[in-house]
DSSP file (Angstrom, degrees, kcal/mol; ACC not computed):
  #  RESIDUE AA STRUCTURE BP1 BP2  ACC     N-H-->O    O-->H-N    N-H-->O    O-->H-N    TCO  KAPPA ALPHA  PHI   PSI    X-CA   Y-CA   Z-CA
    1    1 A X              0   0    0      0, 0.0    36,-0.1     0, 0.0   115,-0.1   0.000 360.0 360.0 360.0 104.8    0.0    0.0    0.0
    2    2 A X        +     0   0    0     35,-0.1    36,-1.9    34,-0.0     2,-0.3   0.099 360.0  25.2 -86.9   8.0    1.6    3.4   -1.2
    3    3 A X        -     0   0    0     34,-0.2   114,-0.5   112,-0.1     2,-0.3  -0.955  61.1-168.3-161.7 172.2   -0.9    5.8   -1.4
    4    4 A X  E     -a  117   0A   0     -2,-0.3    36,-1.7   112,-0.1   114,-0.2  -0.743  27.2-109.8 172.6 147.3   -3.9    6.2    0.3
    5    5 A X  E     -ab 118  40A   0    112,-2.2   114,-1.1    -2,-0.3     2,-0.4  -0.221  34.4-146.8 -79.3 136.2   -7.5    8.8   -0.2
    6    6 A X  E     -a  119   0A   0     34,-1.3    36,-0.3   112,-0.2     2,-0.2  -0.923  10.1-154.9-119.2 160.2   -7.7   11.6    2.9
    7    7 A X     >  -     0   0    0    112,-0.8     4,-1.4    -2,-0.4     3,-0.1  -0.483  25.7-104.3-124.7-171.2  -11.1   12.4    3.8
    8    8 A X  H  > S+     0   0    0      2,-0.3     4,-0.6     1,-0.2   112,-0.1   0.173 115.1  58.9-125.5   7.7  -12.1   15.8    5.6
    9    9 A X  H  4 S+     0   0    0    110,-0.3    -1,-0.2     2,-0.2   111,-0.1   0.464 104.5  48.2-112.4   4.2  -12.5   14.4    8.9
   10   10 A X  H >> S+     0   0    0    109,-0.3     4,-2.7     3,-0.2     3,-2.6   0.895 113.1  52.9 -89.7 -69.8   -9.0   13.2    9.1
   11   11 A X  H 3X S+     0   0    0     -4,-1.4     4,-0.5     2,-0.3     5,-0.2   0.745 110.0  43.0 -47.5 -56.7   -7.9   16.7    7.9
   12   12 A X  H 3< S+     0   0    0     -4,-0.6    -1,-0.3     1,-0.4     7,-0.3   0.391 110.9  62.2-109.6 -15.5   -9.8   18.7   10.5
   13   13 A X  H X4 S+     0   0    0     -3,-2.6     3,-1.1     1,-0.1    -1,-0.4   0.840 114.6  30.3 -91.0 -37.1   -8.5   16.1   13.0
   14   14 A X  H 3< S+     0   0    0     -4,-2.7    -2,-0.3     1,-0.2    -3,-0.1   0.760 118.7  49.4 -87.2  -5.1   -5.2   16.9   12.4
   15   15 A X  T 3< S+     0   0    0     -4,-0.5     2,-0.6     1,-0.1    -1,-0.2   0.136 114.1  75.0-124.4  -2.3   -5.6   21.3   11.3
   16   16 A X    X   +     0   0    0     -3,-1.1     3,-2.4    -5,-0.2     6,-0.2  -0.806  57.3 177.0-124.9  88.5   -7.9   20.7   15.2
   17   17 A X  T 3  S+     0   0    0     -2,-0.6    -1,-0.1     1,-0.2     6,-0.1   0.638  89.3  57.1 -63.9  -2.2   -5.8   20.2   18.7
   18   18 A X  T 3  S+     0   0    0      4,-0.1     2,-0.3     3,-0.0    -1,-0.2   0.529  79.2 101.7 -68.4 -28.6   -9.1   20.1   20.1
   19   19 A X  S X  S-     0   0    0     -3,-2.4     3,-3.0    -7,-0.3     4,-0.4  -0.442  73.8-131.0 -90.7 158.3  -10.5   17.3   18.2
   20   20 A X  T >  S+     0   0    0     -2,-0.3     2,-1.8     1,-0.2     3,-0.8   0.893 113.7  46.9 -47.5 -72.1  -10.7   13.7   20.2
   21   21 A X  T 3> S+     0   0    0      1,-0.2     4,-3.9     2,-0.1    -1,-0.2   0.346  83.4 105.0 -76.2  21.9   -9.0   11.9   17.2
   22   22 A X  H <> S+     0   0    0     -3,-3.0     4,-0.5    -2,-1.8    -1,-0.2   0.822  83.2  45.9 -70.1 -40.7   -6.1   14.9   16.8
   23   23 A X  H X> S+     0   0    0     -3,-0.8     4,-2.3    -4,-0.4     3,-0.6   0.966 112.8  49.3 -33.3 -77.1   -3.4   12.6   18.4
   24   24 A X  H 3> S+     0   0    0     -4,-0.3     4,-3.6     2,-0.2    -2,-0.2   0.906 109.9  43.0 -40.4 -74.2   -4.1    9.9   16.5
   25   25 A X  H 3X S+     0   0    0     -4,-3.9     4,-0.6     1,-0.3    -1,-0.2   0.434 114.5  50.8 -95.9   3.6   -4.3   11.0   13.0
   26   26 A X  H <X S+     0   0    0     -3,-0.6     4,-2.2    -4,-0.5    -1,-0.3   0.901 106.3  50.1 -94.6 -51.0   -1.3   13.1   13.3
   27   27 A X  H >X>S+     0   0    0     -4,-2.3     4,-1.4     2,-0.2     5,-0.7   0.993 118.2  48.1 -43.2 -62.4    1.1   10.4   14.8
   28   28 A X  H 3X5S+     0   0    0     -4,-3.6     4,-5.3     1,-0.2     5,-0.6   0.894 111.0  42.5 -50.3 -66.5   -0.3    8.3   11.7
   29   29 A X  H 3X5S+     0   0    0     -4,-0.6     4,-1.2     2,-0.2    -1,-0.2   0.862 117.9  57.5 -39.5 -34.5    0.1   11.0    8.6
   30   30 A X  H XX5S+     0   0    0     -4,-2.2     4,-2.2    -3,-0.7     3,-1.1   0.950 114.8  33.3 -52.3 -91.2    3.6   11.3   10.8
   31   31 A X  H 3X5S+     0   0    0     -4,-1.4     4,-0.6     1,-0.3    -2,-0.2   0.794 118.1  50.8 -54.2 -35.6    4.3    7.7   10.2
   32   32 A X  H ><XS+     0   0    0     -4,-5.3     3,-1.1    -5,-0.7     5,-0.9   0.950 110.3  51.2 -68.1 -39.7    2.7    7.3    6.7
   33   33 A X  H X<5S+     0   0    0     -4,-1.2     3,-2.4    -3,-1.1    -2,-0.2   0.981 104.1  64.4 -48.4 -63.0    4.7   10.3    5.3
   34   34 A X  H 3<5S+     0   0    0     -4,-2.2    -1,-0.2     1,-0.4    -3,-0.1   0.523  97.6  52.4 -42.7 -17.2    7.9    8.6    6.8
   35   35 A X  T <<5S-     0   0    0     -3,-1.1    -1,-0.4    -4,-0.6    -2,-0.2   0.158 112.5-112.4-102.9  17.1    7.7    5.8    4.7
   36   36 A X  T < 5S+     0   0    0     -3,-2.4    -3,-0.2     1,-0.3     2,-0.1   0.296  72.1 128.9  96.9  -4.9    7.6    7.4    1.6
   37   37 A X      < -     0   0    0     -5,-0.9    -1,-0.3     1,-0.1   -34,-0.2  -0.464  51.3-109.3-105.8 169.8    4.3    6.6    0.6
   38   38 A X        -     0   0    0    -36,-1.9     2,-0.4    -2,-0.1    -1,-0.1  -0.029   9.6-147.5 -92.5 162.2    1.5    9.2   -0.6
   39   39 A X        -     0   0    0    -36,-0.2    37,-1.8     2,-0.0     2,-0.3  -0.933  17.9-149.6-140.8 132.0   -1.5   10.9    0.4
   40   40 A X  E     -bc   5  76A   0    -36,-1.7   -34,-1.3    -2,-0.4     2,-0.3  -0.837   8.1-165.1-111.1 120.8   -4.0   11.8   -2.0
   41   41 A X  E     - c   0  77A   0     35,-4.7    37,-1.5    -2,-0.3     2,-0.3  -0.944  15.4-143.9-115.8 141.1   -6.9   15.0   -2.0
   42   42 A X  E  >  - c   0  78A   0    -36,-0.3     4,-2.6    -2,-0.3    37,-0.2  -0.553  23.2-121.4 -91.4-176.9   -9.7   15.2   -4.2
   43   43 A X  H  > S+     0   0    0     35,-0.9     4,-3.6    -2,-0.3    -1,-0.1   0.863 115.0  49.3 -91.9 -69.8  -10.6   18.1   -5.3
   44   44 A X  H  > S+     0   0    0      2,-0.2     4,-1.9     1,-0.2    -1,-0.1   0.921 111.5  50.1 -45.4 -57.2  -14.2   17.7   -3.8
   45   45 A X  H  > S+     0   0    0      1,-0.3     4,-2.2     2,-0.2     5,-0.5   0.987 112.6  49.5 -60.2 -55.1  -12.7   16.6    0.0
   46   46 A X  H  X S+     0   0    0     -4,-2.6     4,-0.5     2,-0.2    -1,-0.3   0.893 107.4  52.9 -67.7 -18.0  -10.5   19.6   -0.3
   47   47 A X  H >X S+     0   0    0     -4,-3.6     3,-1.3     1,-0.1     4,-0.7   0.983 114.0  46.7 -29.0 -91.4  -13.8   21.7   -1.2
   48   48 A X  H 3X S+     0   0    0     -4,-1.9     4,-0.9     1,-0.2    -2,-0.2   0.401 110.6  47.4   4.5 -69.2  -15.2   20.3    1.9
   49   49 A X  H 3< S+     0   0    0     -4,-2.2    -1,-0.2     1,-0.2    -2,-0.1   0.178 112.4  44.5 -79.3  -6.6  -12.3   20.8    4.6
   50   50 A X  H << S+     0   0    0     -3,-1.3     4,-0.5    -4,-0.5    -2,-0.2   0.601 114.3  47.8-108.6 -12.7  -11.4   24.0    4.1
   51   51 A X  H >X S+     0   0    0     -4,-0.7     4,-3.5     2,-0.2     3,-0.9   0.833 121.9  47.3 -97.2 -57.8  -15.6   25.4    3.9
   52   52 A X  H 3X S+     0   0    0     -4,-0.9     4,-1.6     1,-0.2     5,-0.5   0.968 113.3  43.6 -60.7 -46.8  -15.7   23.1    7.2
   53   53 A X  H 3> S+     0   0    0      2,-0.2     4,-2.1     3,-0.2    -1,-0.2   0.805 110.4  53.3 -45.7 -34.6  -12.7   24.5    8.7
   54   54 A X  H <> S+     0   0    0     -3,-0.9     4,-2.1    -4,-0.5     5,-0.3   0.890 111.7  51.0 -84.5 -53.1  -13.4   28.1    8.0
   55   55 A X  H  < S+     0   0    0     -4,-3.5    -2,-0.2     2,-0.1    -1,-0.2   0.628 118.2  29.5 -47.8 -36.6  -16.5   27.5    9.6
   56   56 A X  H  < S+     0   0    0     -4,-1.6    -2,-0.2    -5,-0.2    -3,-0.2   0.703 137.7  16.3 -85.7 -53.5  -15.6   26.0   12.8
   57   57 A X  H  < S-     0   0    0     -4,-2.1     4,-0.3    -5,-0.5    -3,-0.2   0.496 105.5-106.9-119.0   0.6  -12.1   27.6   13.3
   58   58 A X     X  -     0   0    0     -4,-2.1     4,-1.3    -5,-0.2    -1,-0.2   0.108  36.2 -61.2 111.1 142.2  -11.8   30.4   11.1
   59   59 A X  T  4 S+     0   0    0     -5,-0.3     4,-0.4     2,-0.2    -1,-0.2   0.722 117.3  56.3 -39.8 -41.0  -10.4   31.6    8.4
   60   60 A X  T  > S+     0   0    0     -3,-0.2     4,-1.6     2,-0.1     5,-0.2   0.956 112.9  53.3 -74.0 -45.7   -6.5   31.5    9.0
   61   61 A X  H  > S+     0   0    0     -4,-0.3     4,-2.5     2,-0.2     5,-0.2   0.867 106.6  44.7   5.2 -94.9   -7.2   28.0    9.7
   62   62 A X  H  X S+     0   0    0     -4,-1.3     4,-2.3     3,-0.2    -1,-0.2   0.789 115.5  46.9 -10.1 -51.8   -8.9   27.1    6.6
   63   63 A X  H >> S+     0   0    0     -4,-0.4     4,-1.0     2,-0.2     3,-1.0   0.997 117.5  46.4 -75.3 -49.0   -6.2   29.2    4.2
   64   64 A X  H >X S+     0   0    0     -4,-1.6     4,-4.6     1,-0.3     3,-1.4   0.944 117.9  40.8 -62.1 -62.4   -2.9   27.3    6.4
   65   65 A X  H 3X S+     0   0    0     -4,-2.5     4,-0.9     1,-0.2    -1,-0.3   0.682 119.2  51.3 -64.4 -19.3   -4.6   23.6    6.2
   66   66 A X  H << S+     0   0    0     -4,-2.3    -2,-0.3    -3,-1.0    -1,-0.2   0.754 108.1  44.7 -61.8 -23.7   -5.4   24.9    2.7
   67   67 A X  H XX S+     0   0    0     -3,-1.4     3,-1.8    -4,-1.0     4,-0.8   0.818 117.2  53.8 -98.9 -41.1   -1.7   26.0    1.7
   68   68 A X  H >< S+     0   0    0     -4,-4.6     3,-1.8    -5,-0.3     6,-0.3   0.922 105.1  46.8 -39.1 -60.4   -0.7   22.6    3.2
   69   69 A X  T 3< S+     0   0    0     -4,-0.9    -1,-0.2     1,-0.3    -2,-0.2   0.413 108.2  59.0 -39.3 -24.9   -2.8   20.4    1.4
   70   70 A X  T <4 S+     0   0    0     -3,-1.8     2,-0.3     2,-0.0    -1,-0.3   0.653  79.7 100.3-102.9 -16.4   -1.8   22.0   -1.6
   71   71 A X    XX  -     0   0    0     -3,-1.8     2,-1.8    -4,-0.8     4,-1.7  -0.410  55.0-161.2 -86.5 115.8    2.0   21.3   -1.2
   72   72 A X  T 34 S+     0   0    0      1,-0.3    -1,-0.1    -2,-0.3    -3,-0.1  -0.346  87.3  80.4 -88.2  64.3    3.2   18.2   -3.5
   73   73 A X  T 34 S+     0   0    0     -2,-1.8    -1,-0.3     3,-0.0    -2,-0.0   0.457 121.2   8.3 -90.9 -52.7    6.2   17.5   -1.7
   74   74 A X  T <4 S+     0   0    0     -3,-1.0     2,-0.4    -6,-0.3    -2,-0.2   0.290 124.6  59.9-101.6  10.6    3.2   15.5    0.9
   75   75 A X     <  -     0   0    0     -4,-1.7     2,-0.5   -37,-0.1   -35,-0.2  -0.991  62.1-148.2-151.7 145.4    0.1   15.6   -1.1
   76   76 A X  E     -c   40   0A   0    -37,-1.8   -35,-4.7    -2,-0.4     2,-0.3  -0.920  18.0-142.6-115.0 138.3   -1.2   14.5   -4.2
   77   77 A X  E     -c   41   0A   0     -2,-0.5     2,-0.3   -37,-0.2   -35,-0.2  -0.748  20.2-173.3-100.1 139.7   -3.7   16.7   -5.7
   78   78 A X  E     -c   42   0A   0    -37,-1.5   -35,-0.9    -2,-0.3     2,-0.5  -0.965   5.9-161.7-137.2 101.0   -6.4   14.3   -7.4
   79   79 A X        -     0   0    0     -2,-0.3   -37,-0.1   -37,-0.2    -2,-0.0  -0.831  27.9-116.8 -96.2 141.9   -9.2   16.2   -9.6
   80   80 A X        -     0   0    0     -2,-0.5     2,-0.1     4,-0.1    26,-0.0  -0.194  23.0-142.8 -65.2 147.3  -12.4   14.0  -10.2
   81   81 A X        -     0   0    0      1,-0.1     4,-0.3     0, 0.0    -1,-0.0  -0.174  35.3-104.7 -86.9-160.5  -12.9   13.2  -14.4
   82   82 A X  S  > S+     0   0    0      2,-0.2     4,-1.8     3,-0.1    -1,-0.1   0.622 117.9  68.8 -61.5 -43.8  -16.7   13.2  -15.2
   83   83 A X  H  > S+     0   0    0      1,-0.2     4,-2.6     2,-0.2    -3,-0.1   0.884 105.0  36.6 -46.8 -62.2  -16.7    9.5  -15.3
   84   84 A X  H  > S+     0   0    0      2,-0.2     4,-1.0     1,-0.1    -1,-0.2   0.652 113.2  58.0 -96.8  18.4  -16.1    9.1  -11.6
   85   85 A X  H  > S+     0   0    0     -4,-0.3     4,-1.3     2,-0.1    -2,-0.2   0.796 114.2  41.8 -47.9 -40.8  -18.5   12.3  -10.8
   86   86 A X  H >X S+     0   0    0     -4,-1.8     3,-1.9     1,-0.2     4,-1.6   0.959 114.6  56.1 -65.7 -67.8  -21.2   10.0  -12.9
   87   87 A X  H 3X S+     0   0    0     -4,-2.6     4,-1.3     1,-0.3    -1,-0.2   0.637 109.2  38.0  -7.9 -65.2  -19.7    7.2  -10.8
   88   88 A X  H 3X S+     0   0    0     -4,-1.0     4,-2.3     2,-0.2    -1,-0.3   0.830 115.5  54.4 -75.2 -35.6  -20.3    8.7   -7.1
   89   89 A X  H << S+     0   0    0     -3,-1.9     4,-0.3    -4,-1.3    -2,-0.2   0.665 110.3  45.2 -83.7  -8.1  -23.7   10.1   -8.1
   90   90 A X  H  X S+     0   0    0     -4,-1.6     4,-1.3     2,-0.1    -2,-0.2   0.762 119.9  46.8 -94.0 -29.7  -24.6    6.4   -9.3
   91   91 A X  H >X S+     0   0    0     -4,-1.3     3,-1.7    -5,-0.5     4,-1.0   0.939 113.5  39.6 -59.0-101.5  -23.0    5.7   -6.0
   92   92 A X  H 3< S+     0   0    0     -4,-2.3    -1,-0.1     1,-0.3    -2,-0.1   0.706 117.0  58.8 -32.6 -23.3  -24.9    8.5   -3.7
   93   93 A X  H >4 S+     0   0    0     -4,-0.3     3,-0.6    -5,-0.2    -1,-0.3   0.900 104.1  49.1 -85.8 -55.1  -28.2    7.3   -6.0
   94   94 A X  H << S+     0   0    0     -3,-1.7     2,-0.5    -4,-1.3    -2,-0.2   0.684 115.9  38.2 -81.7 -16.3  -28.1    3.6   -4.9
   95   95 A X  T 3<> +     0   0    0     -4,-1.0     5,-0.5     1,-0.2    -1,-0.3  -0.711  63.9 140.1-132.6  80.1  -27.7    4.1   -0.9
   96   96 A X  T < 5 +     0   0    0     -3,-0.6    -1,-0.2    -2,-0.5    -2,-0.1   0.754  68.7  66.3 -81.3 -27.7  -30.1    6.9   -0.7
   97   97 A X  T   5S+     0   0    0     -3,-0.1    -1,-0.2     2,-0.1     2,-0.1   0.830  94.7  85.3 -76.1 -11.7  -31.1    5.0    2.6
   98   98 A X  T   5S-     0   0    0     -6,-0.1    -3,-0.0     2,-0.1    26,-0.0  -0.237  85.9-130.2 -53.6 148.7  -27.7    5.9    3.8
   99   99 A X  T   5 +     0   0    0     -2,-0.1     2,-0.6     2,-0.1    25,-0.1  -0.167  60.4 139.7-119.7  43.0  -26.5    8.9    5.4
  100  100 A X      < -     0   0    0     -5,-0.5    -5,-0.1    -4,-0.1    -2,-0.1  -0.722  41.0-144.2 -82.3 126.6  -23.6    9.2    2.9
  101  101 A X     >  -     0   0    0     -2,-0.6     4,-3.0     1,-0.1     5,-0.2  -0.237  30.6 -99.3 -65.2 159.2  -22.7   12.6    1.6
  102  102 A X  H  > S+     0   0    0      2,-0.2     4,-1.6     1,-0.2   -10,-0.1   0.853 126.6  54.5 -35.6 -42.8  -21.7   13.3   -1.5
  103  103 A X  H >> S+     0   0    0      1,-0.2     4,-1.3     2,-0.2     3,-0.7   0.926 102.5  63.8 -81.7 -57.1  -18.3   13.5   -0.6
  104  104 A X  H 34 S+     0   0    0      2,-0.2     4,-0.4     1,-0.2     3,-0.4   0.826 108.4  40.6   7.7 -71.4  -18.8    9.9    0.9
  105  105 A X  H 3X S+     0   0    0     -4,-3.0     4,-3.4     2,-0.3    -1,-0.2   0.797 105.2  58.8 -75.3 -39.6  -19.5    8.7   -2.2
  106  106 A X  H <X S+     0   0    0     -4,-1.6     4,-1.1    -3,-0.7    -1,-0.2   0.763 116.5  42.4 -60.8 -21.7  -16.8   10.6   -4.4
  107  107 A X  H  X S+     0   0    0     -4,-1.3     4,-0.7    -3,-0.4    -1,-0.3   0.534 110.0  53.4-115.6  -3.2  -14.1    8.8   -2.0
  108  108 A X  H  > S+     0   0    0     -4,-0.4     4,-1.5    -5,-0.2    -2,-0.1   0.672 115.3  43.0 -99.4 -37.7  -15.9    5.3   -1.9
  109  109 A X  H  X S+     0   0    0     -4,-3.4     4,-2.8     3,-0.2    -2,-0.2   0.900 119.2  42.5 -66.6 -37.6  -15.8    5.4   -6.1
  110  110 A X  H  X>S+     0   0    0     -4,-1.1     4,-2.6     2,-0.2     5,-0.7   0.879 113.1  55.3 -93.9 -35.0  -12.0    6.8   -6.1
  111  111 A X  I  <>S+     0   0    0     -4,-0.7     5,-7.9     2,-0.2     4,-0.5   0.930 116.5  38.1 -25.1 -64.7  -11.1    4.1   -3.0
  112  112 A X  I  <5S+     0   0    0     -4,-1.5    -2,-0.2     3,-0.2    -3,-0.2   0.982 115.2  55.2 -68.3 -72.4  -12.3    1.2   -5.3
  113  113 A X  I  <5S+     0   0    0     -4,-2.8    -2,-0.2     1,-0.2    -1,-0.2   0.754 120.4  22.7 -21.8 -60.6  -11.0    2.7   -8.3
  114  114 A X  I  <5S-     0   0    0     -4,-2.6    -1,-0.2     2,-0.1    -2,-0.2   0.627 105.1-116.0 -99.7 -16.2   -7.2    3.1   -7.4
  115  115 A X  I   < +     0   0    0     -5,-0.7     2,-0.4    -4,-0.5    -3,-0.2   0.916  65.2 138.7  98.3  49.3   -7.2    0.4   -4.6
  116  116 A X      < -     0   0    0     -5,-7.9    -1,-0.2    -6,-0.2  -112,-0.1  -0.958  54.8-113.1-143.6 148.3   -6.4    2.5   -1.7
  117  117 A X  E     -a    4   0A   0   -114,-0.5  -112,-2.2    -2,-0.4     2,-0.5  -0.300  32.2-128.0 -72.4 156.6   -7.6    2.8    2.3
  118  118 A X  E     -ad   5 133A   0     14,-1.5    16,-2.3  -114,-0.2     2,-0.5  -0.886  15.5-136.4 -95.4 146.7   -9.5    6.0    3.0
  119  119 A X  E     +ad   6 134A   0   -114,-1.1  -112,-0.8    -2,-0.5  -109,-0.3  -0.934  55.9 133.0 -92.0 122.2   -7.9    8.0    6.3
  120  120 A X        -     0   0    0     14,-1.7    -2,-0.1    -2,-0.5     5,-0.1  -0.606  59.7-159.0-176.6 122.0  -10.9    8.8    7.9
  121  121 A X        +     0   0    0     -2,-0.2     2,-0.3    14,-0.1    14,-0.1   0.083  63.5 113.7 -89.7  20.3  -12.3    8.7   11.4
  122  122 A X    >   -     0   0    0      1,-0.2     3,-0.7     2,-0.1     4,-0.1  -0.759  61.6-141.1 -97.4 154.6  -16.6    8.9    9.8
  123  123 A X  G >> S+     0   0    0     -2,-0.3     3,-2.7     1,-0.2     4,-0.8   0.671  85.2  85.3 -43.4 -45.9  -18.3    5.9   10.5
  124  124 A X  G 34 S+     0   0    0      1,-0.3     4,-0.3     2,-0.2    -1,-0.2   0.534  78.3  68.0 -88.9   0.5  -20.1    5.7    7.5
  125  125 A X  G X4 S+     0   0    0     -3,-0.7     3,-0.7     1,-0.2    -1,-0.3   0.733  88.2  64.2 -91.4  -5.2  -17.2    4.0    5.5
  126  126 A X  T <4 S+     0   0    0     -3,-2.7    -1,-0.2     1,-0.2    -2,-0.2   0.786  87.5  66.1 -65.2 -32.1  -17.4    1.3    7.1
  127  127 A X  T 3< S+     0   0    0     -4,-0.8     2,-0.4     2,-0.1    -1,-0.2   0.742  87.9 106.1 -57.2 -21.7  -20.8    0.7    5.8
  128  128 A X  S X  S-     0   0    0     -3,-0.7     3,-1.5    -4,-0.3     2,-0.4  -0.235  76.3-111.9 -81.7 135.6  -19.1    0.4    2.3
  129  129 A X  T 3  S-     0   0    0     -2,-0.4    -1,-0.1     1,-0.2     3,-0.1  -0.246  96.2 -10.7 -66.5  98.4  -18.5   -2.6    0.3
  130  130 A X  T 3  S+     0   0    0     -2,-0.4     2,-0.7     1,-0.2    -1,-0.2   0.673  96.5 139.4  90.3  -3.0  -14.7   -3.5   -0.1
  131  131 A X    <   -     0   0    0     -3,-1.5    -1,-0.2    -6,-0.2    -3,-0.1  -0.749  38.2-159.6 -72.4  74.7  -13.5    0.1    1.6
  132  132 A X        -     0   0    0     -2,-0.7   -14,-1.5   -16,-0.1     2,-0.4   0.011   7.6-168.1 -43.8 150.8  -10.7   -0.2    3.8
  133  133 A X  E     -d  118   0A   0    -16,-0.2     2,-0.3     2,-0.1   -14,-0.2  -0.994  21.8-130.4-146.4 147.5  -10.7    2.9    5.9
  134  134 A X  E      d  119   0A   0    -16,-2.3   -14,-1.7    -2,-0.4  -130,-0.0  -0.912 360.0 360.0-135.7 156.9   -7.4    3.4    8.0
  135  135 A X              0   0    0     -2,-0.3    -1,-0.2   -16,-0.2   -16,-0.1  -0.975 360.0 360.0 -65.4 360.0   -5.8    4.1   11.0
C-alpha cells in the first residue's frame, strides 16, 4: 500500500488540537509520510475541509490547512474526471437509505478505483463494500 485517499474528517482532525482523534491522526500521517508513501486530496474533500474549517475555526485555519494540502512535496492533488463524478452520483443514488454525503461517495468510487484505504475517522465508511478505511 503506497498511497492512500484523505477524507475531511482526518484533515480537520489533524488542522484541530481540540478534536478527540487529533493525536491519532497526526502520529499516523507522521508515520505514513515517513515511509515514503503518498496521500491523496480530491478536489471535492479539499472543497469540503477548508468550507468546514473556516466555519468551525476560522479563516486563518482554513487558508494554512489549505496551503498545506496544496504542497506536492506531501500531497497529491487528485481532480475528479466526469466519469467518476457519474460514478459517485450512481453511488450516492443507490444508498439513498444511507446517510452518505456526496463526498462519501466521491471517496468510496476513487477508494475502489485506485485500490487504496480512505484515512478517515466517519463511520459511514465502514458501511461500504470493499473500503478499507485506516488508522
Amino acid at each position: 500500500m503506497r498511497a492512500m485517499l484523505i477524507d475531511t474528517s482526518a484533515i480537520f482532525a489533524i488542522a484541530n488540537r481540540a478534536d478527540a482523534y487529533h493525536a491519532q491522526a497526526a502520529r499516523f500521517l507522521t508515520d505514513w509520510l515517513k515511509d515514503g508513501r503518498r496521500v491523496i486530496v480530491t478536489d471535492y474533500v479539499f472543497s469540503e475541509a477548508v468550507t468546514l474549517l473556516k466555519a468551525r475555526m476560522g479563516t486563518a485555519a482554513a487558508v494554512e490547512t489549505g496551503r498545506r494540502l496544496r504542497q506536492p512535496a506531501f500531497y497529491e492533488w487528485l481532480r475528479l474526471s466526469p466519469e467518476d463524478e457519474s460514478a459517485a452520483w450512481a453511488v450516492f443514488e443507490q444508498y439513498a437509505d444511507k446517510e452518505w454525503s456526496f463526498v462519501d461517495c466521491v471517496l468510496c468510487v476513487m477508494a475502489g478505483r485506485l485500490g487504496v484505504p480512505v484515512f478517515s475517522f466517519d463511520h459511514h465508511f465502514e458501511q461500504m463494500p470493499e473500503i478499507e478505511r485506516v488508522p
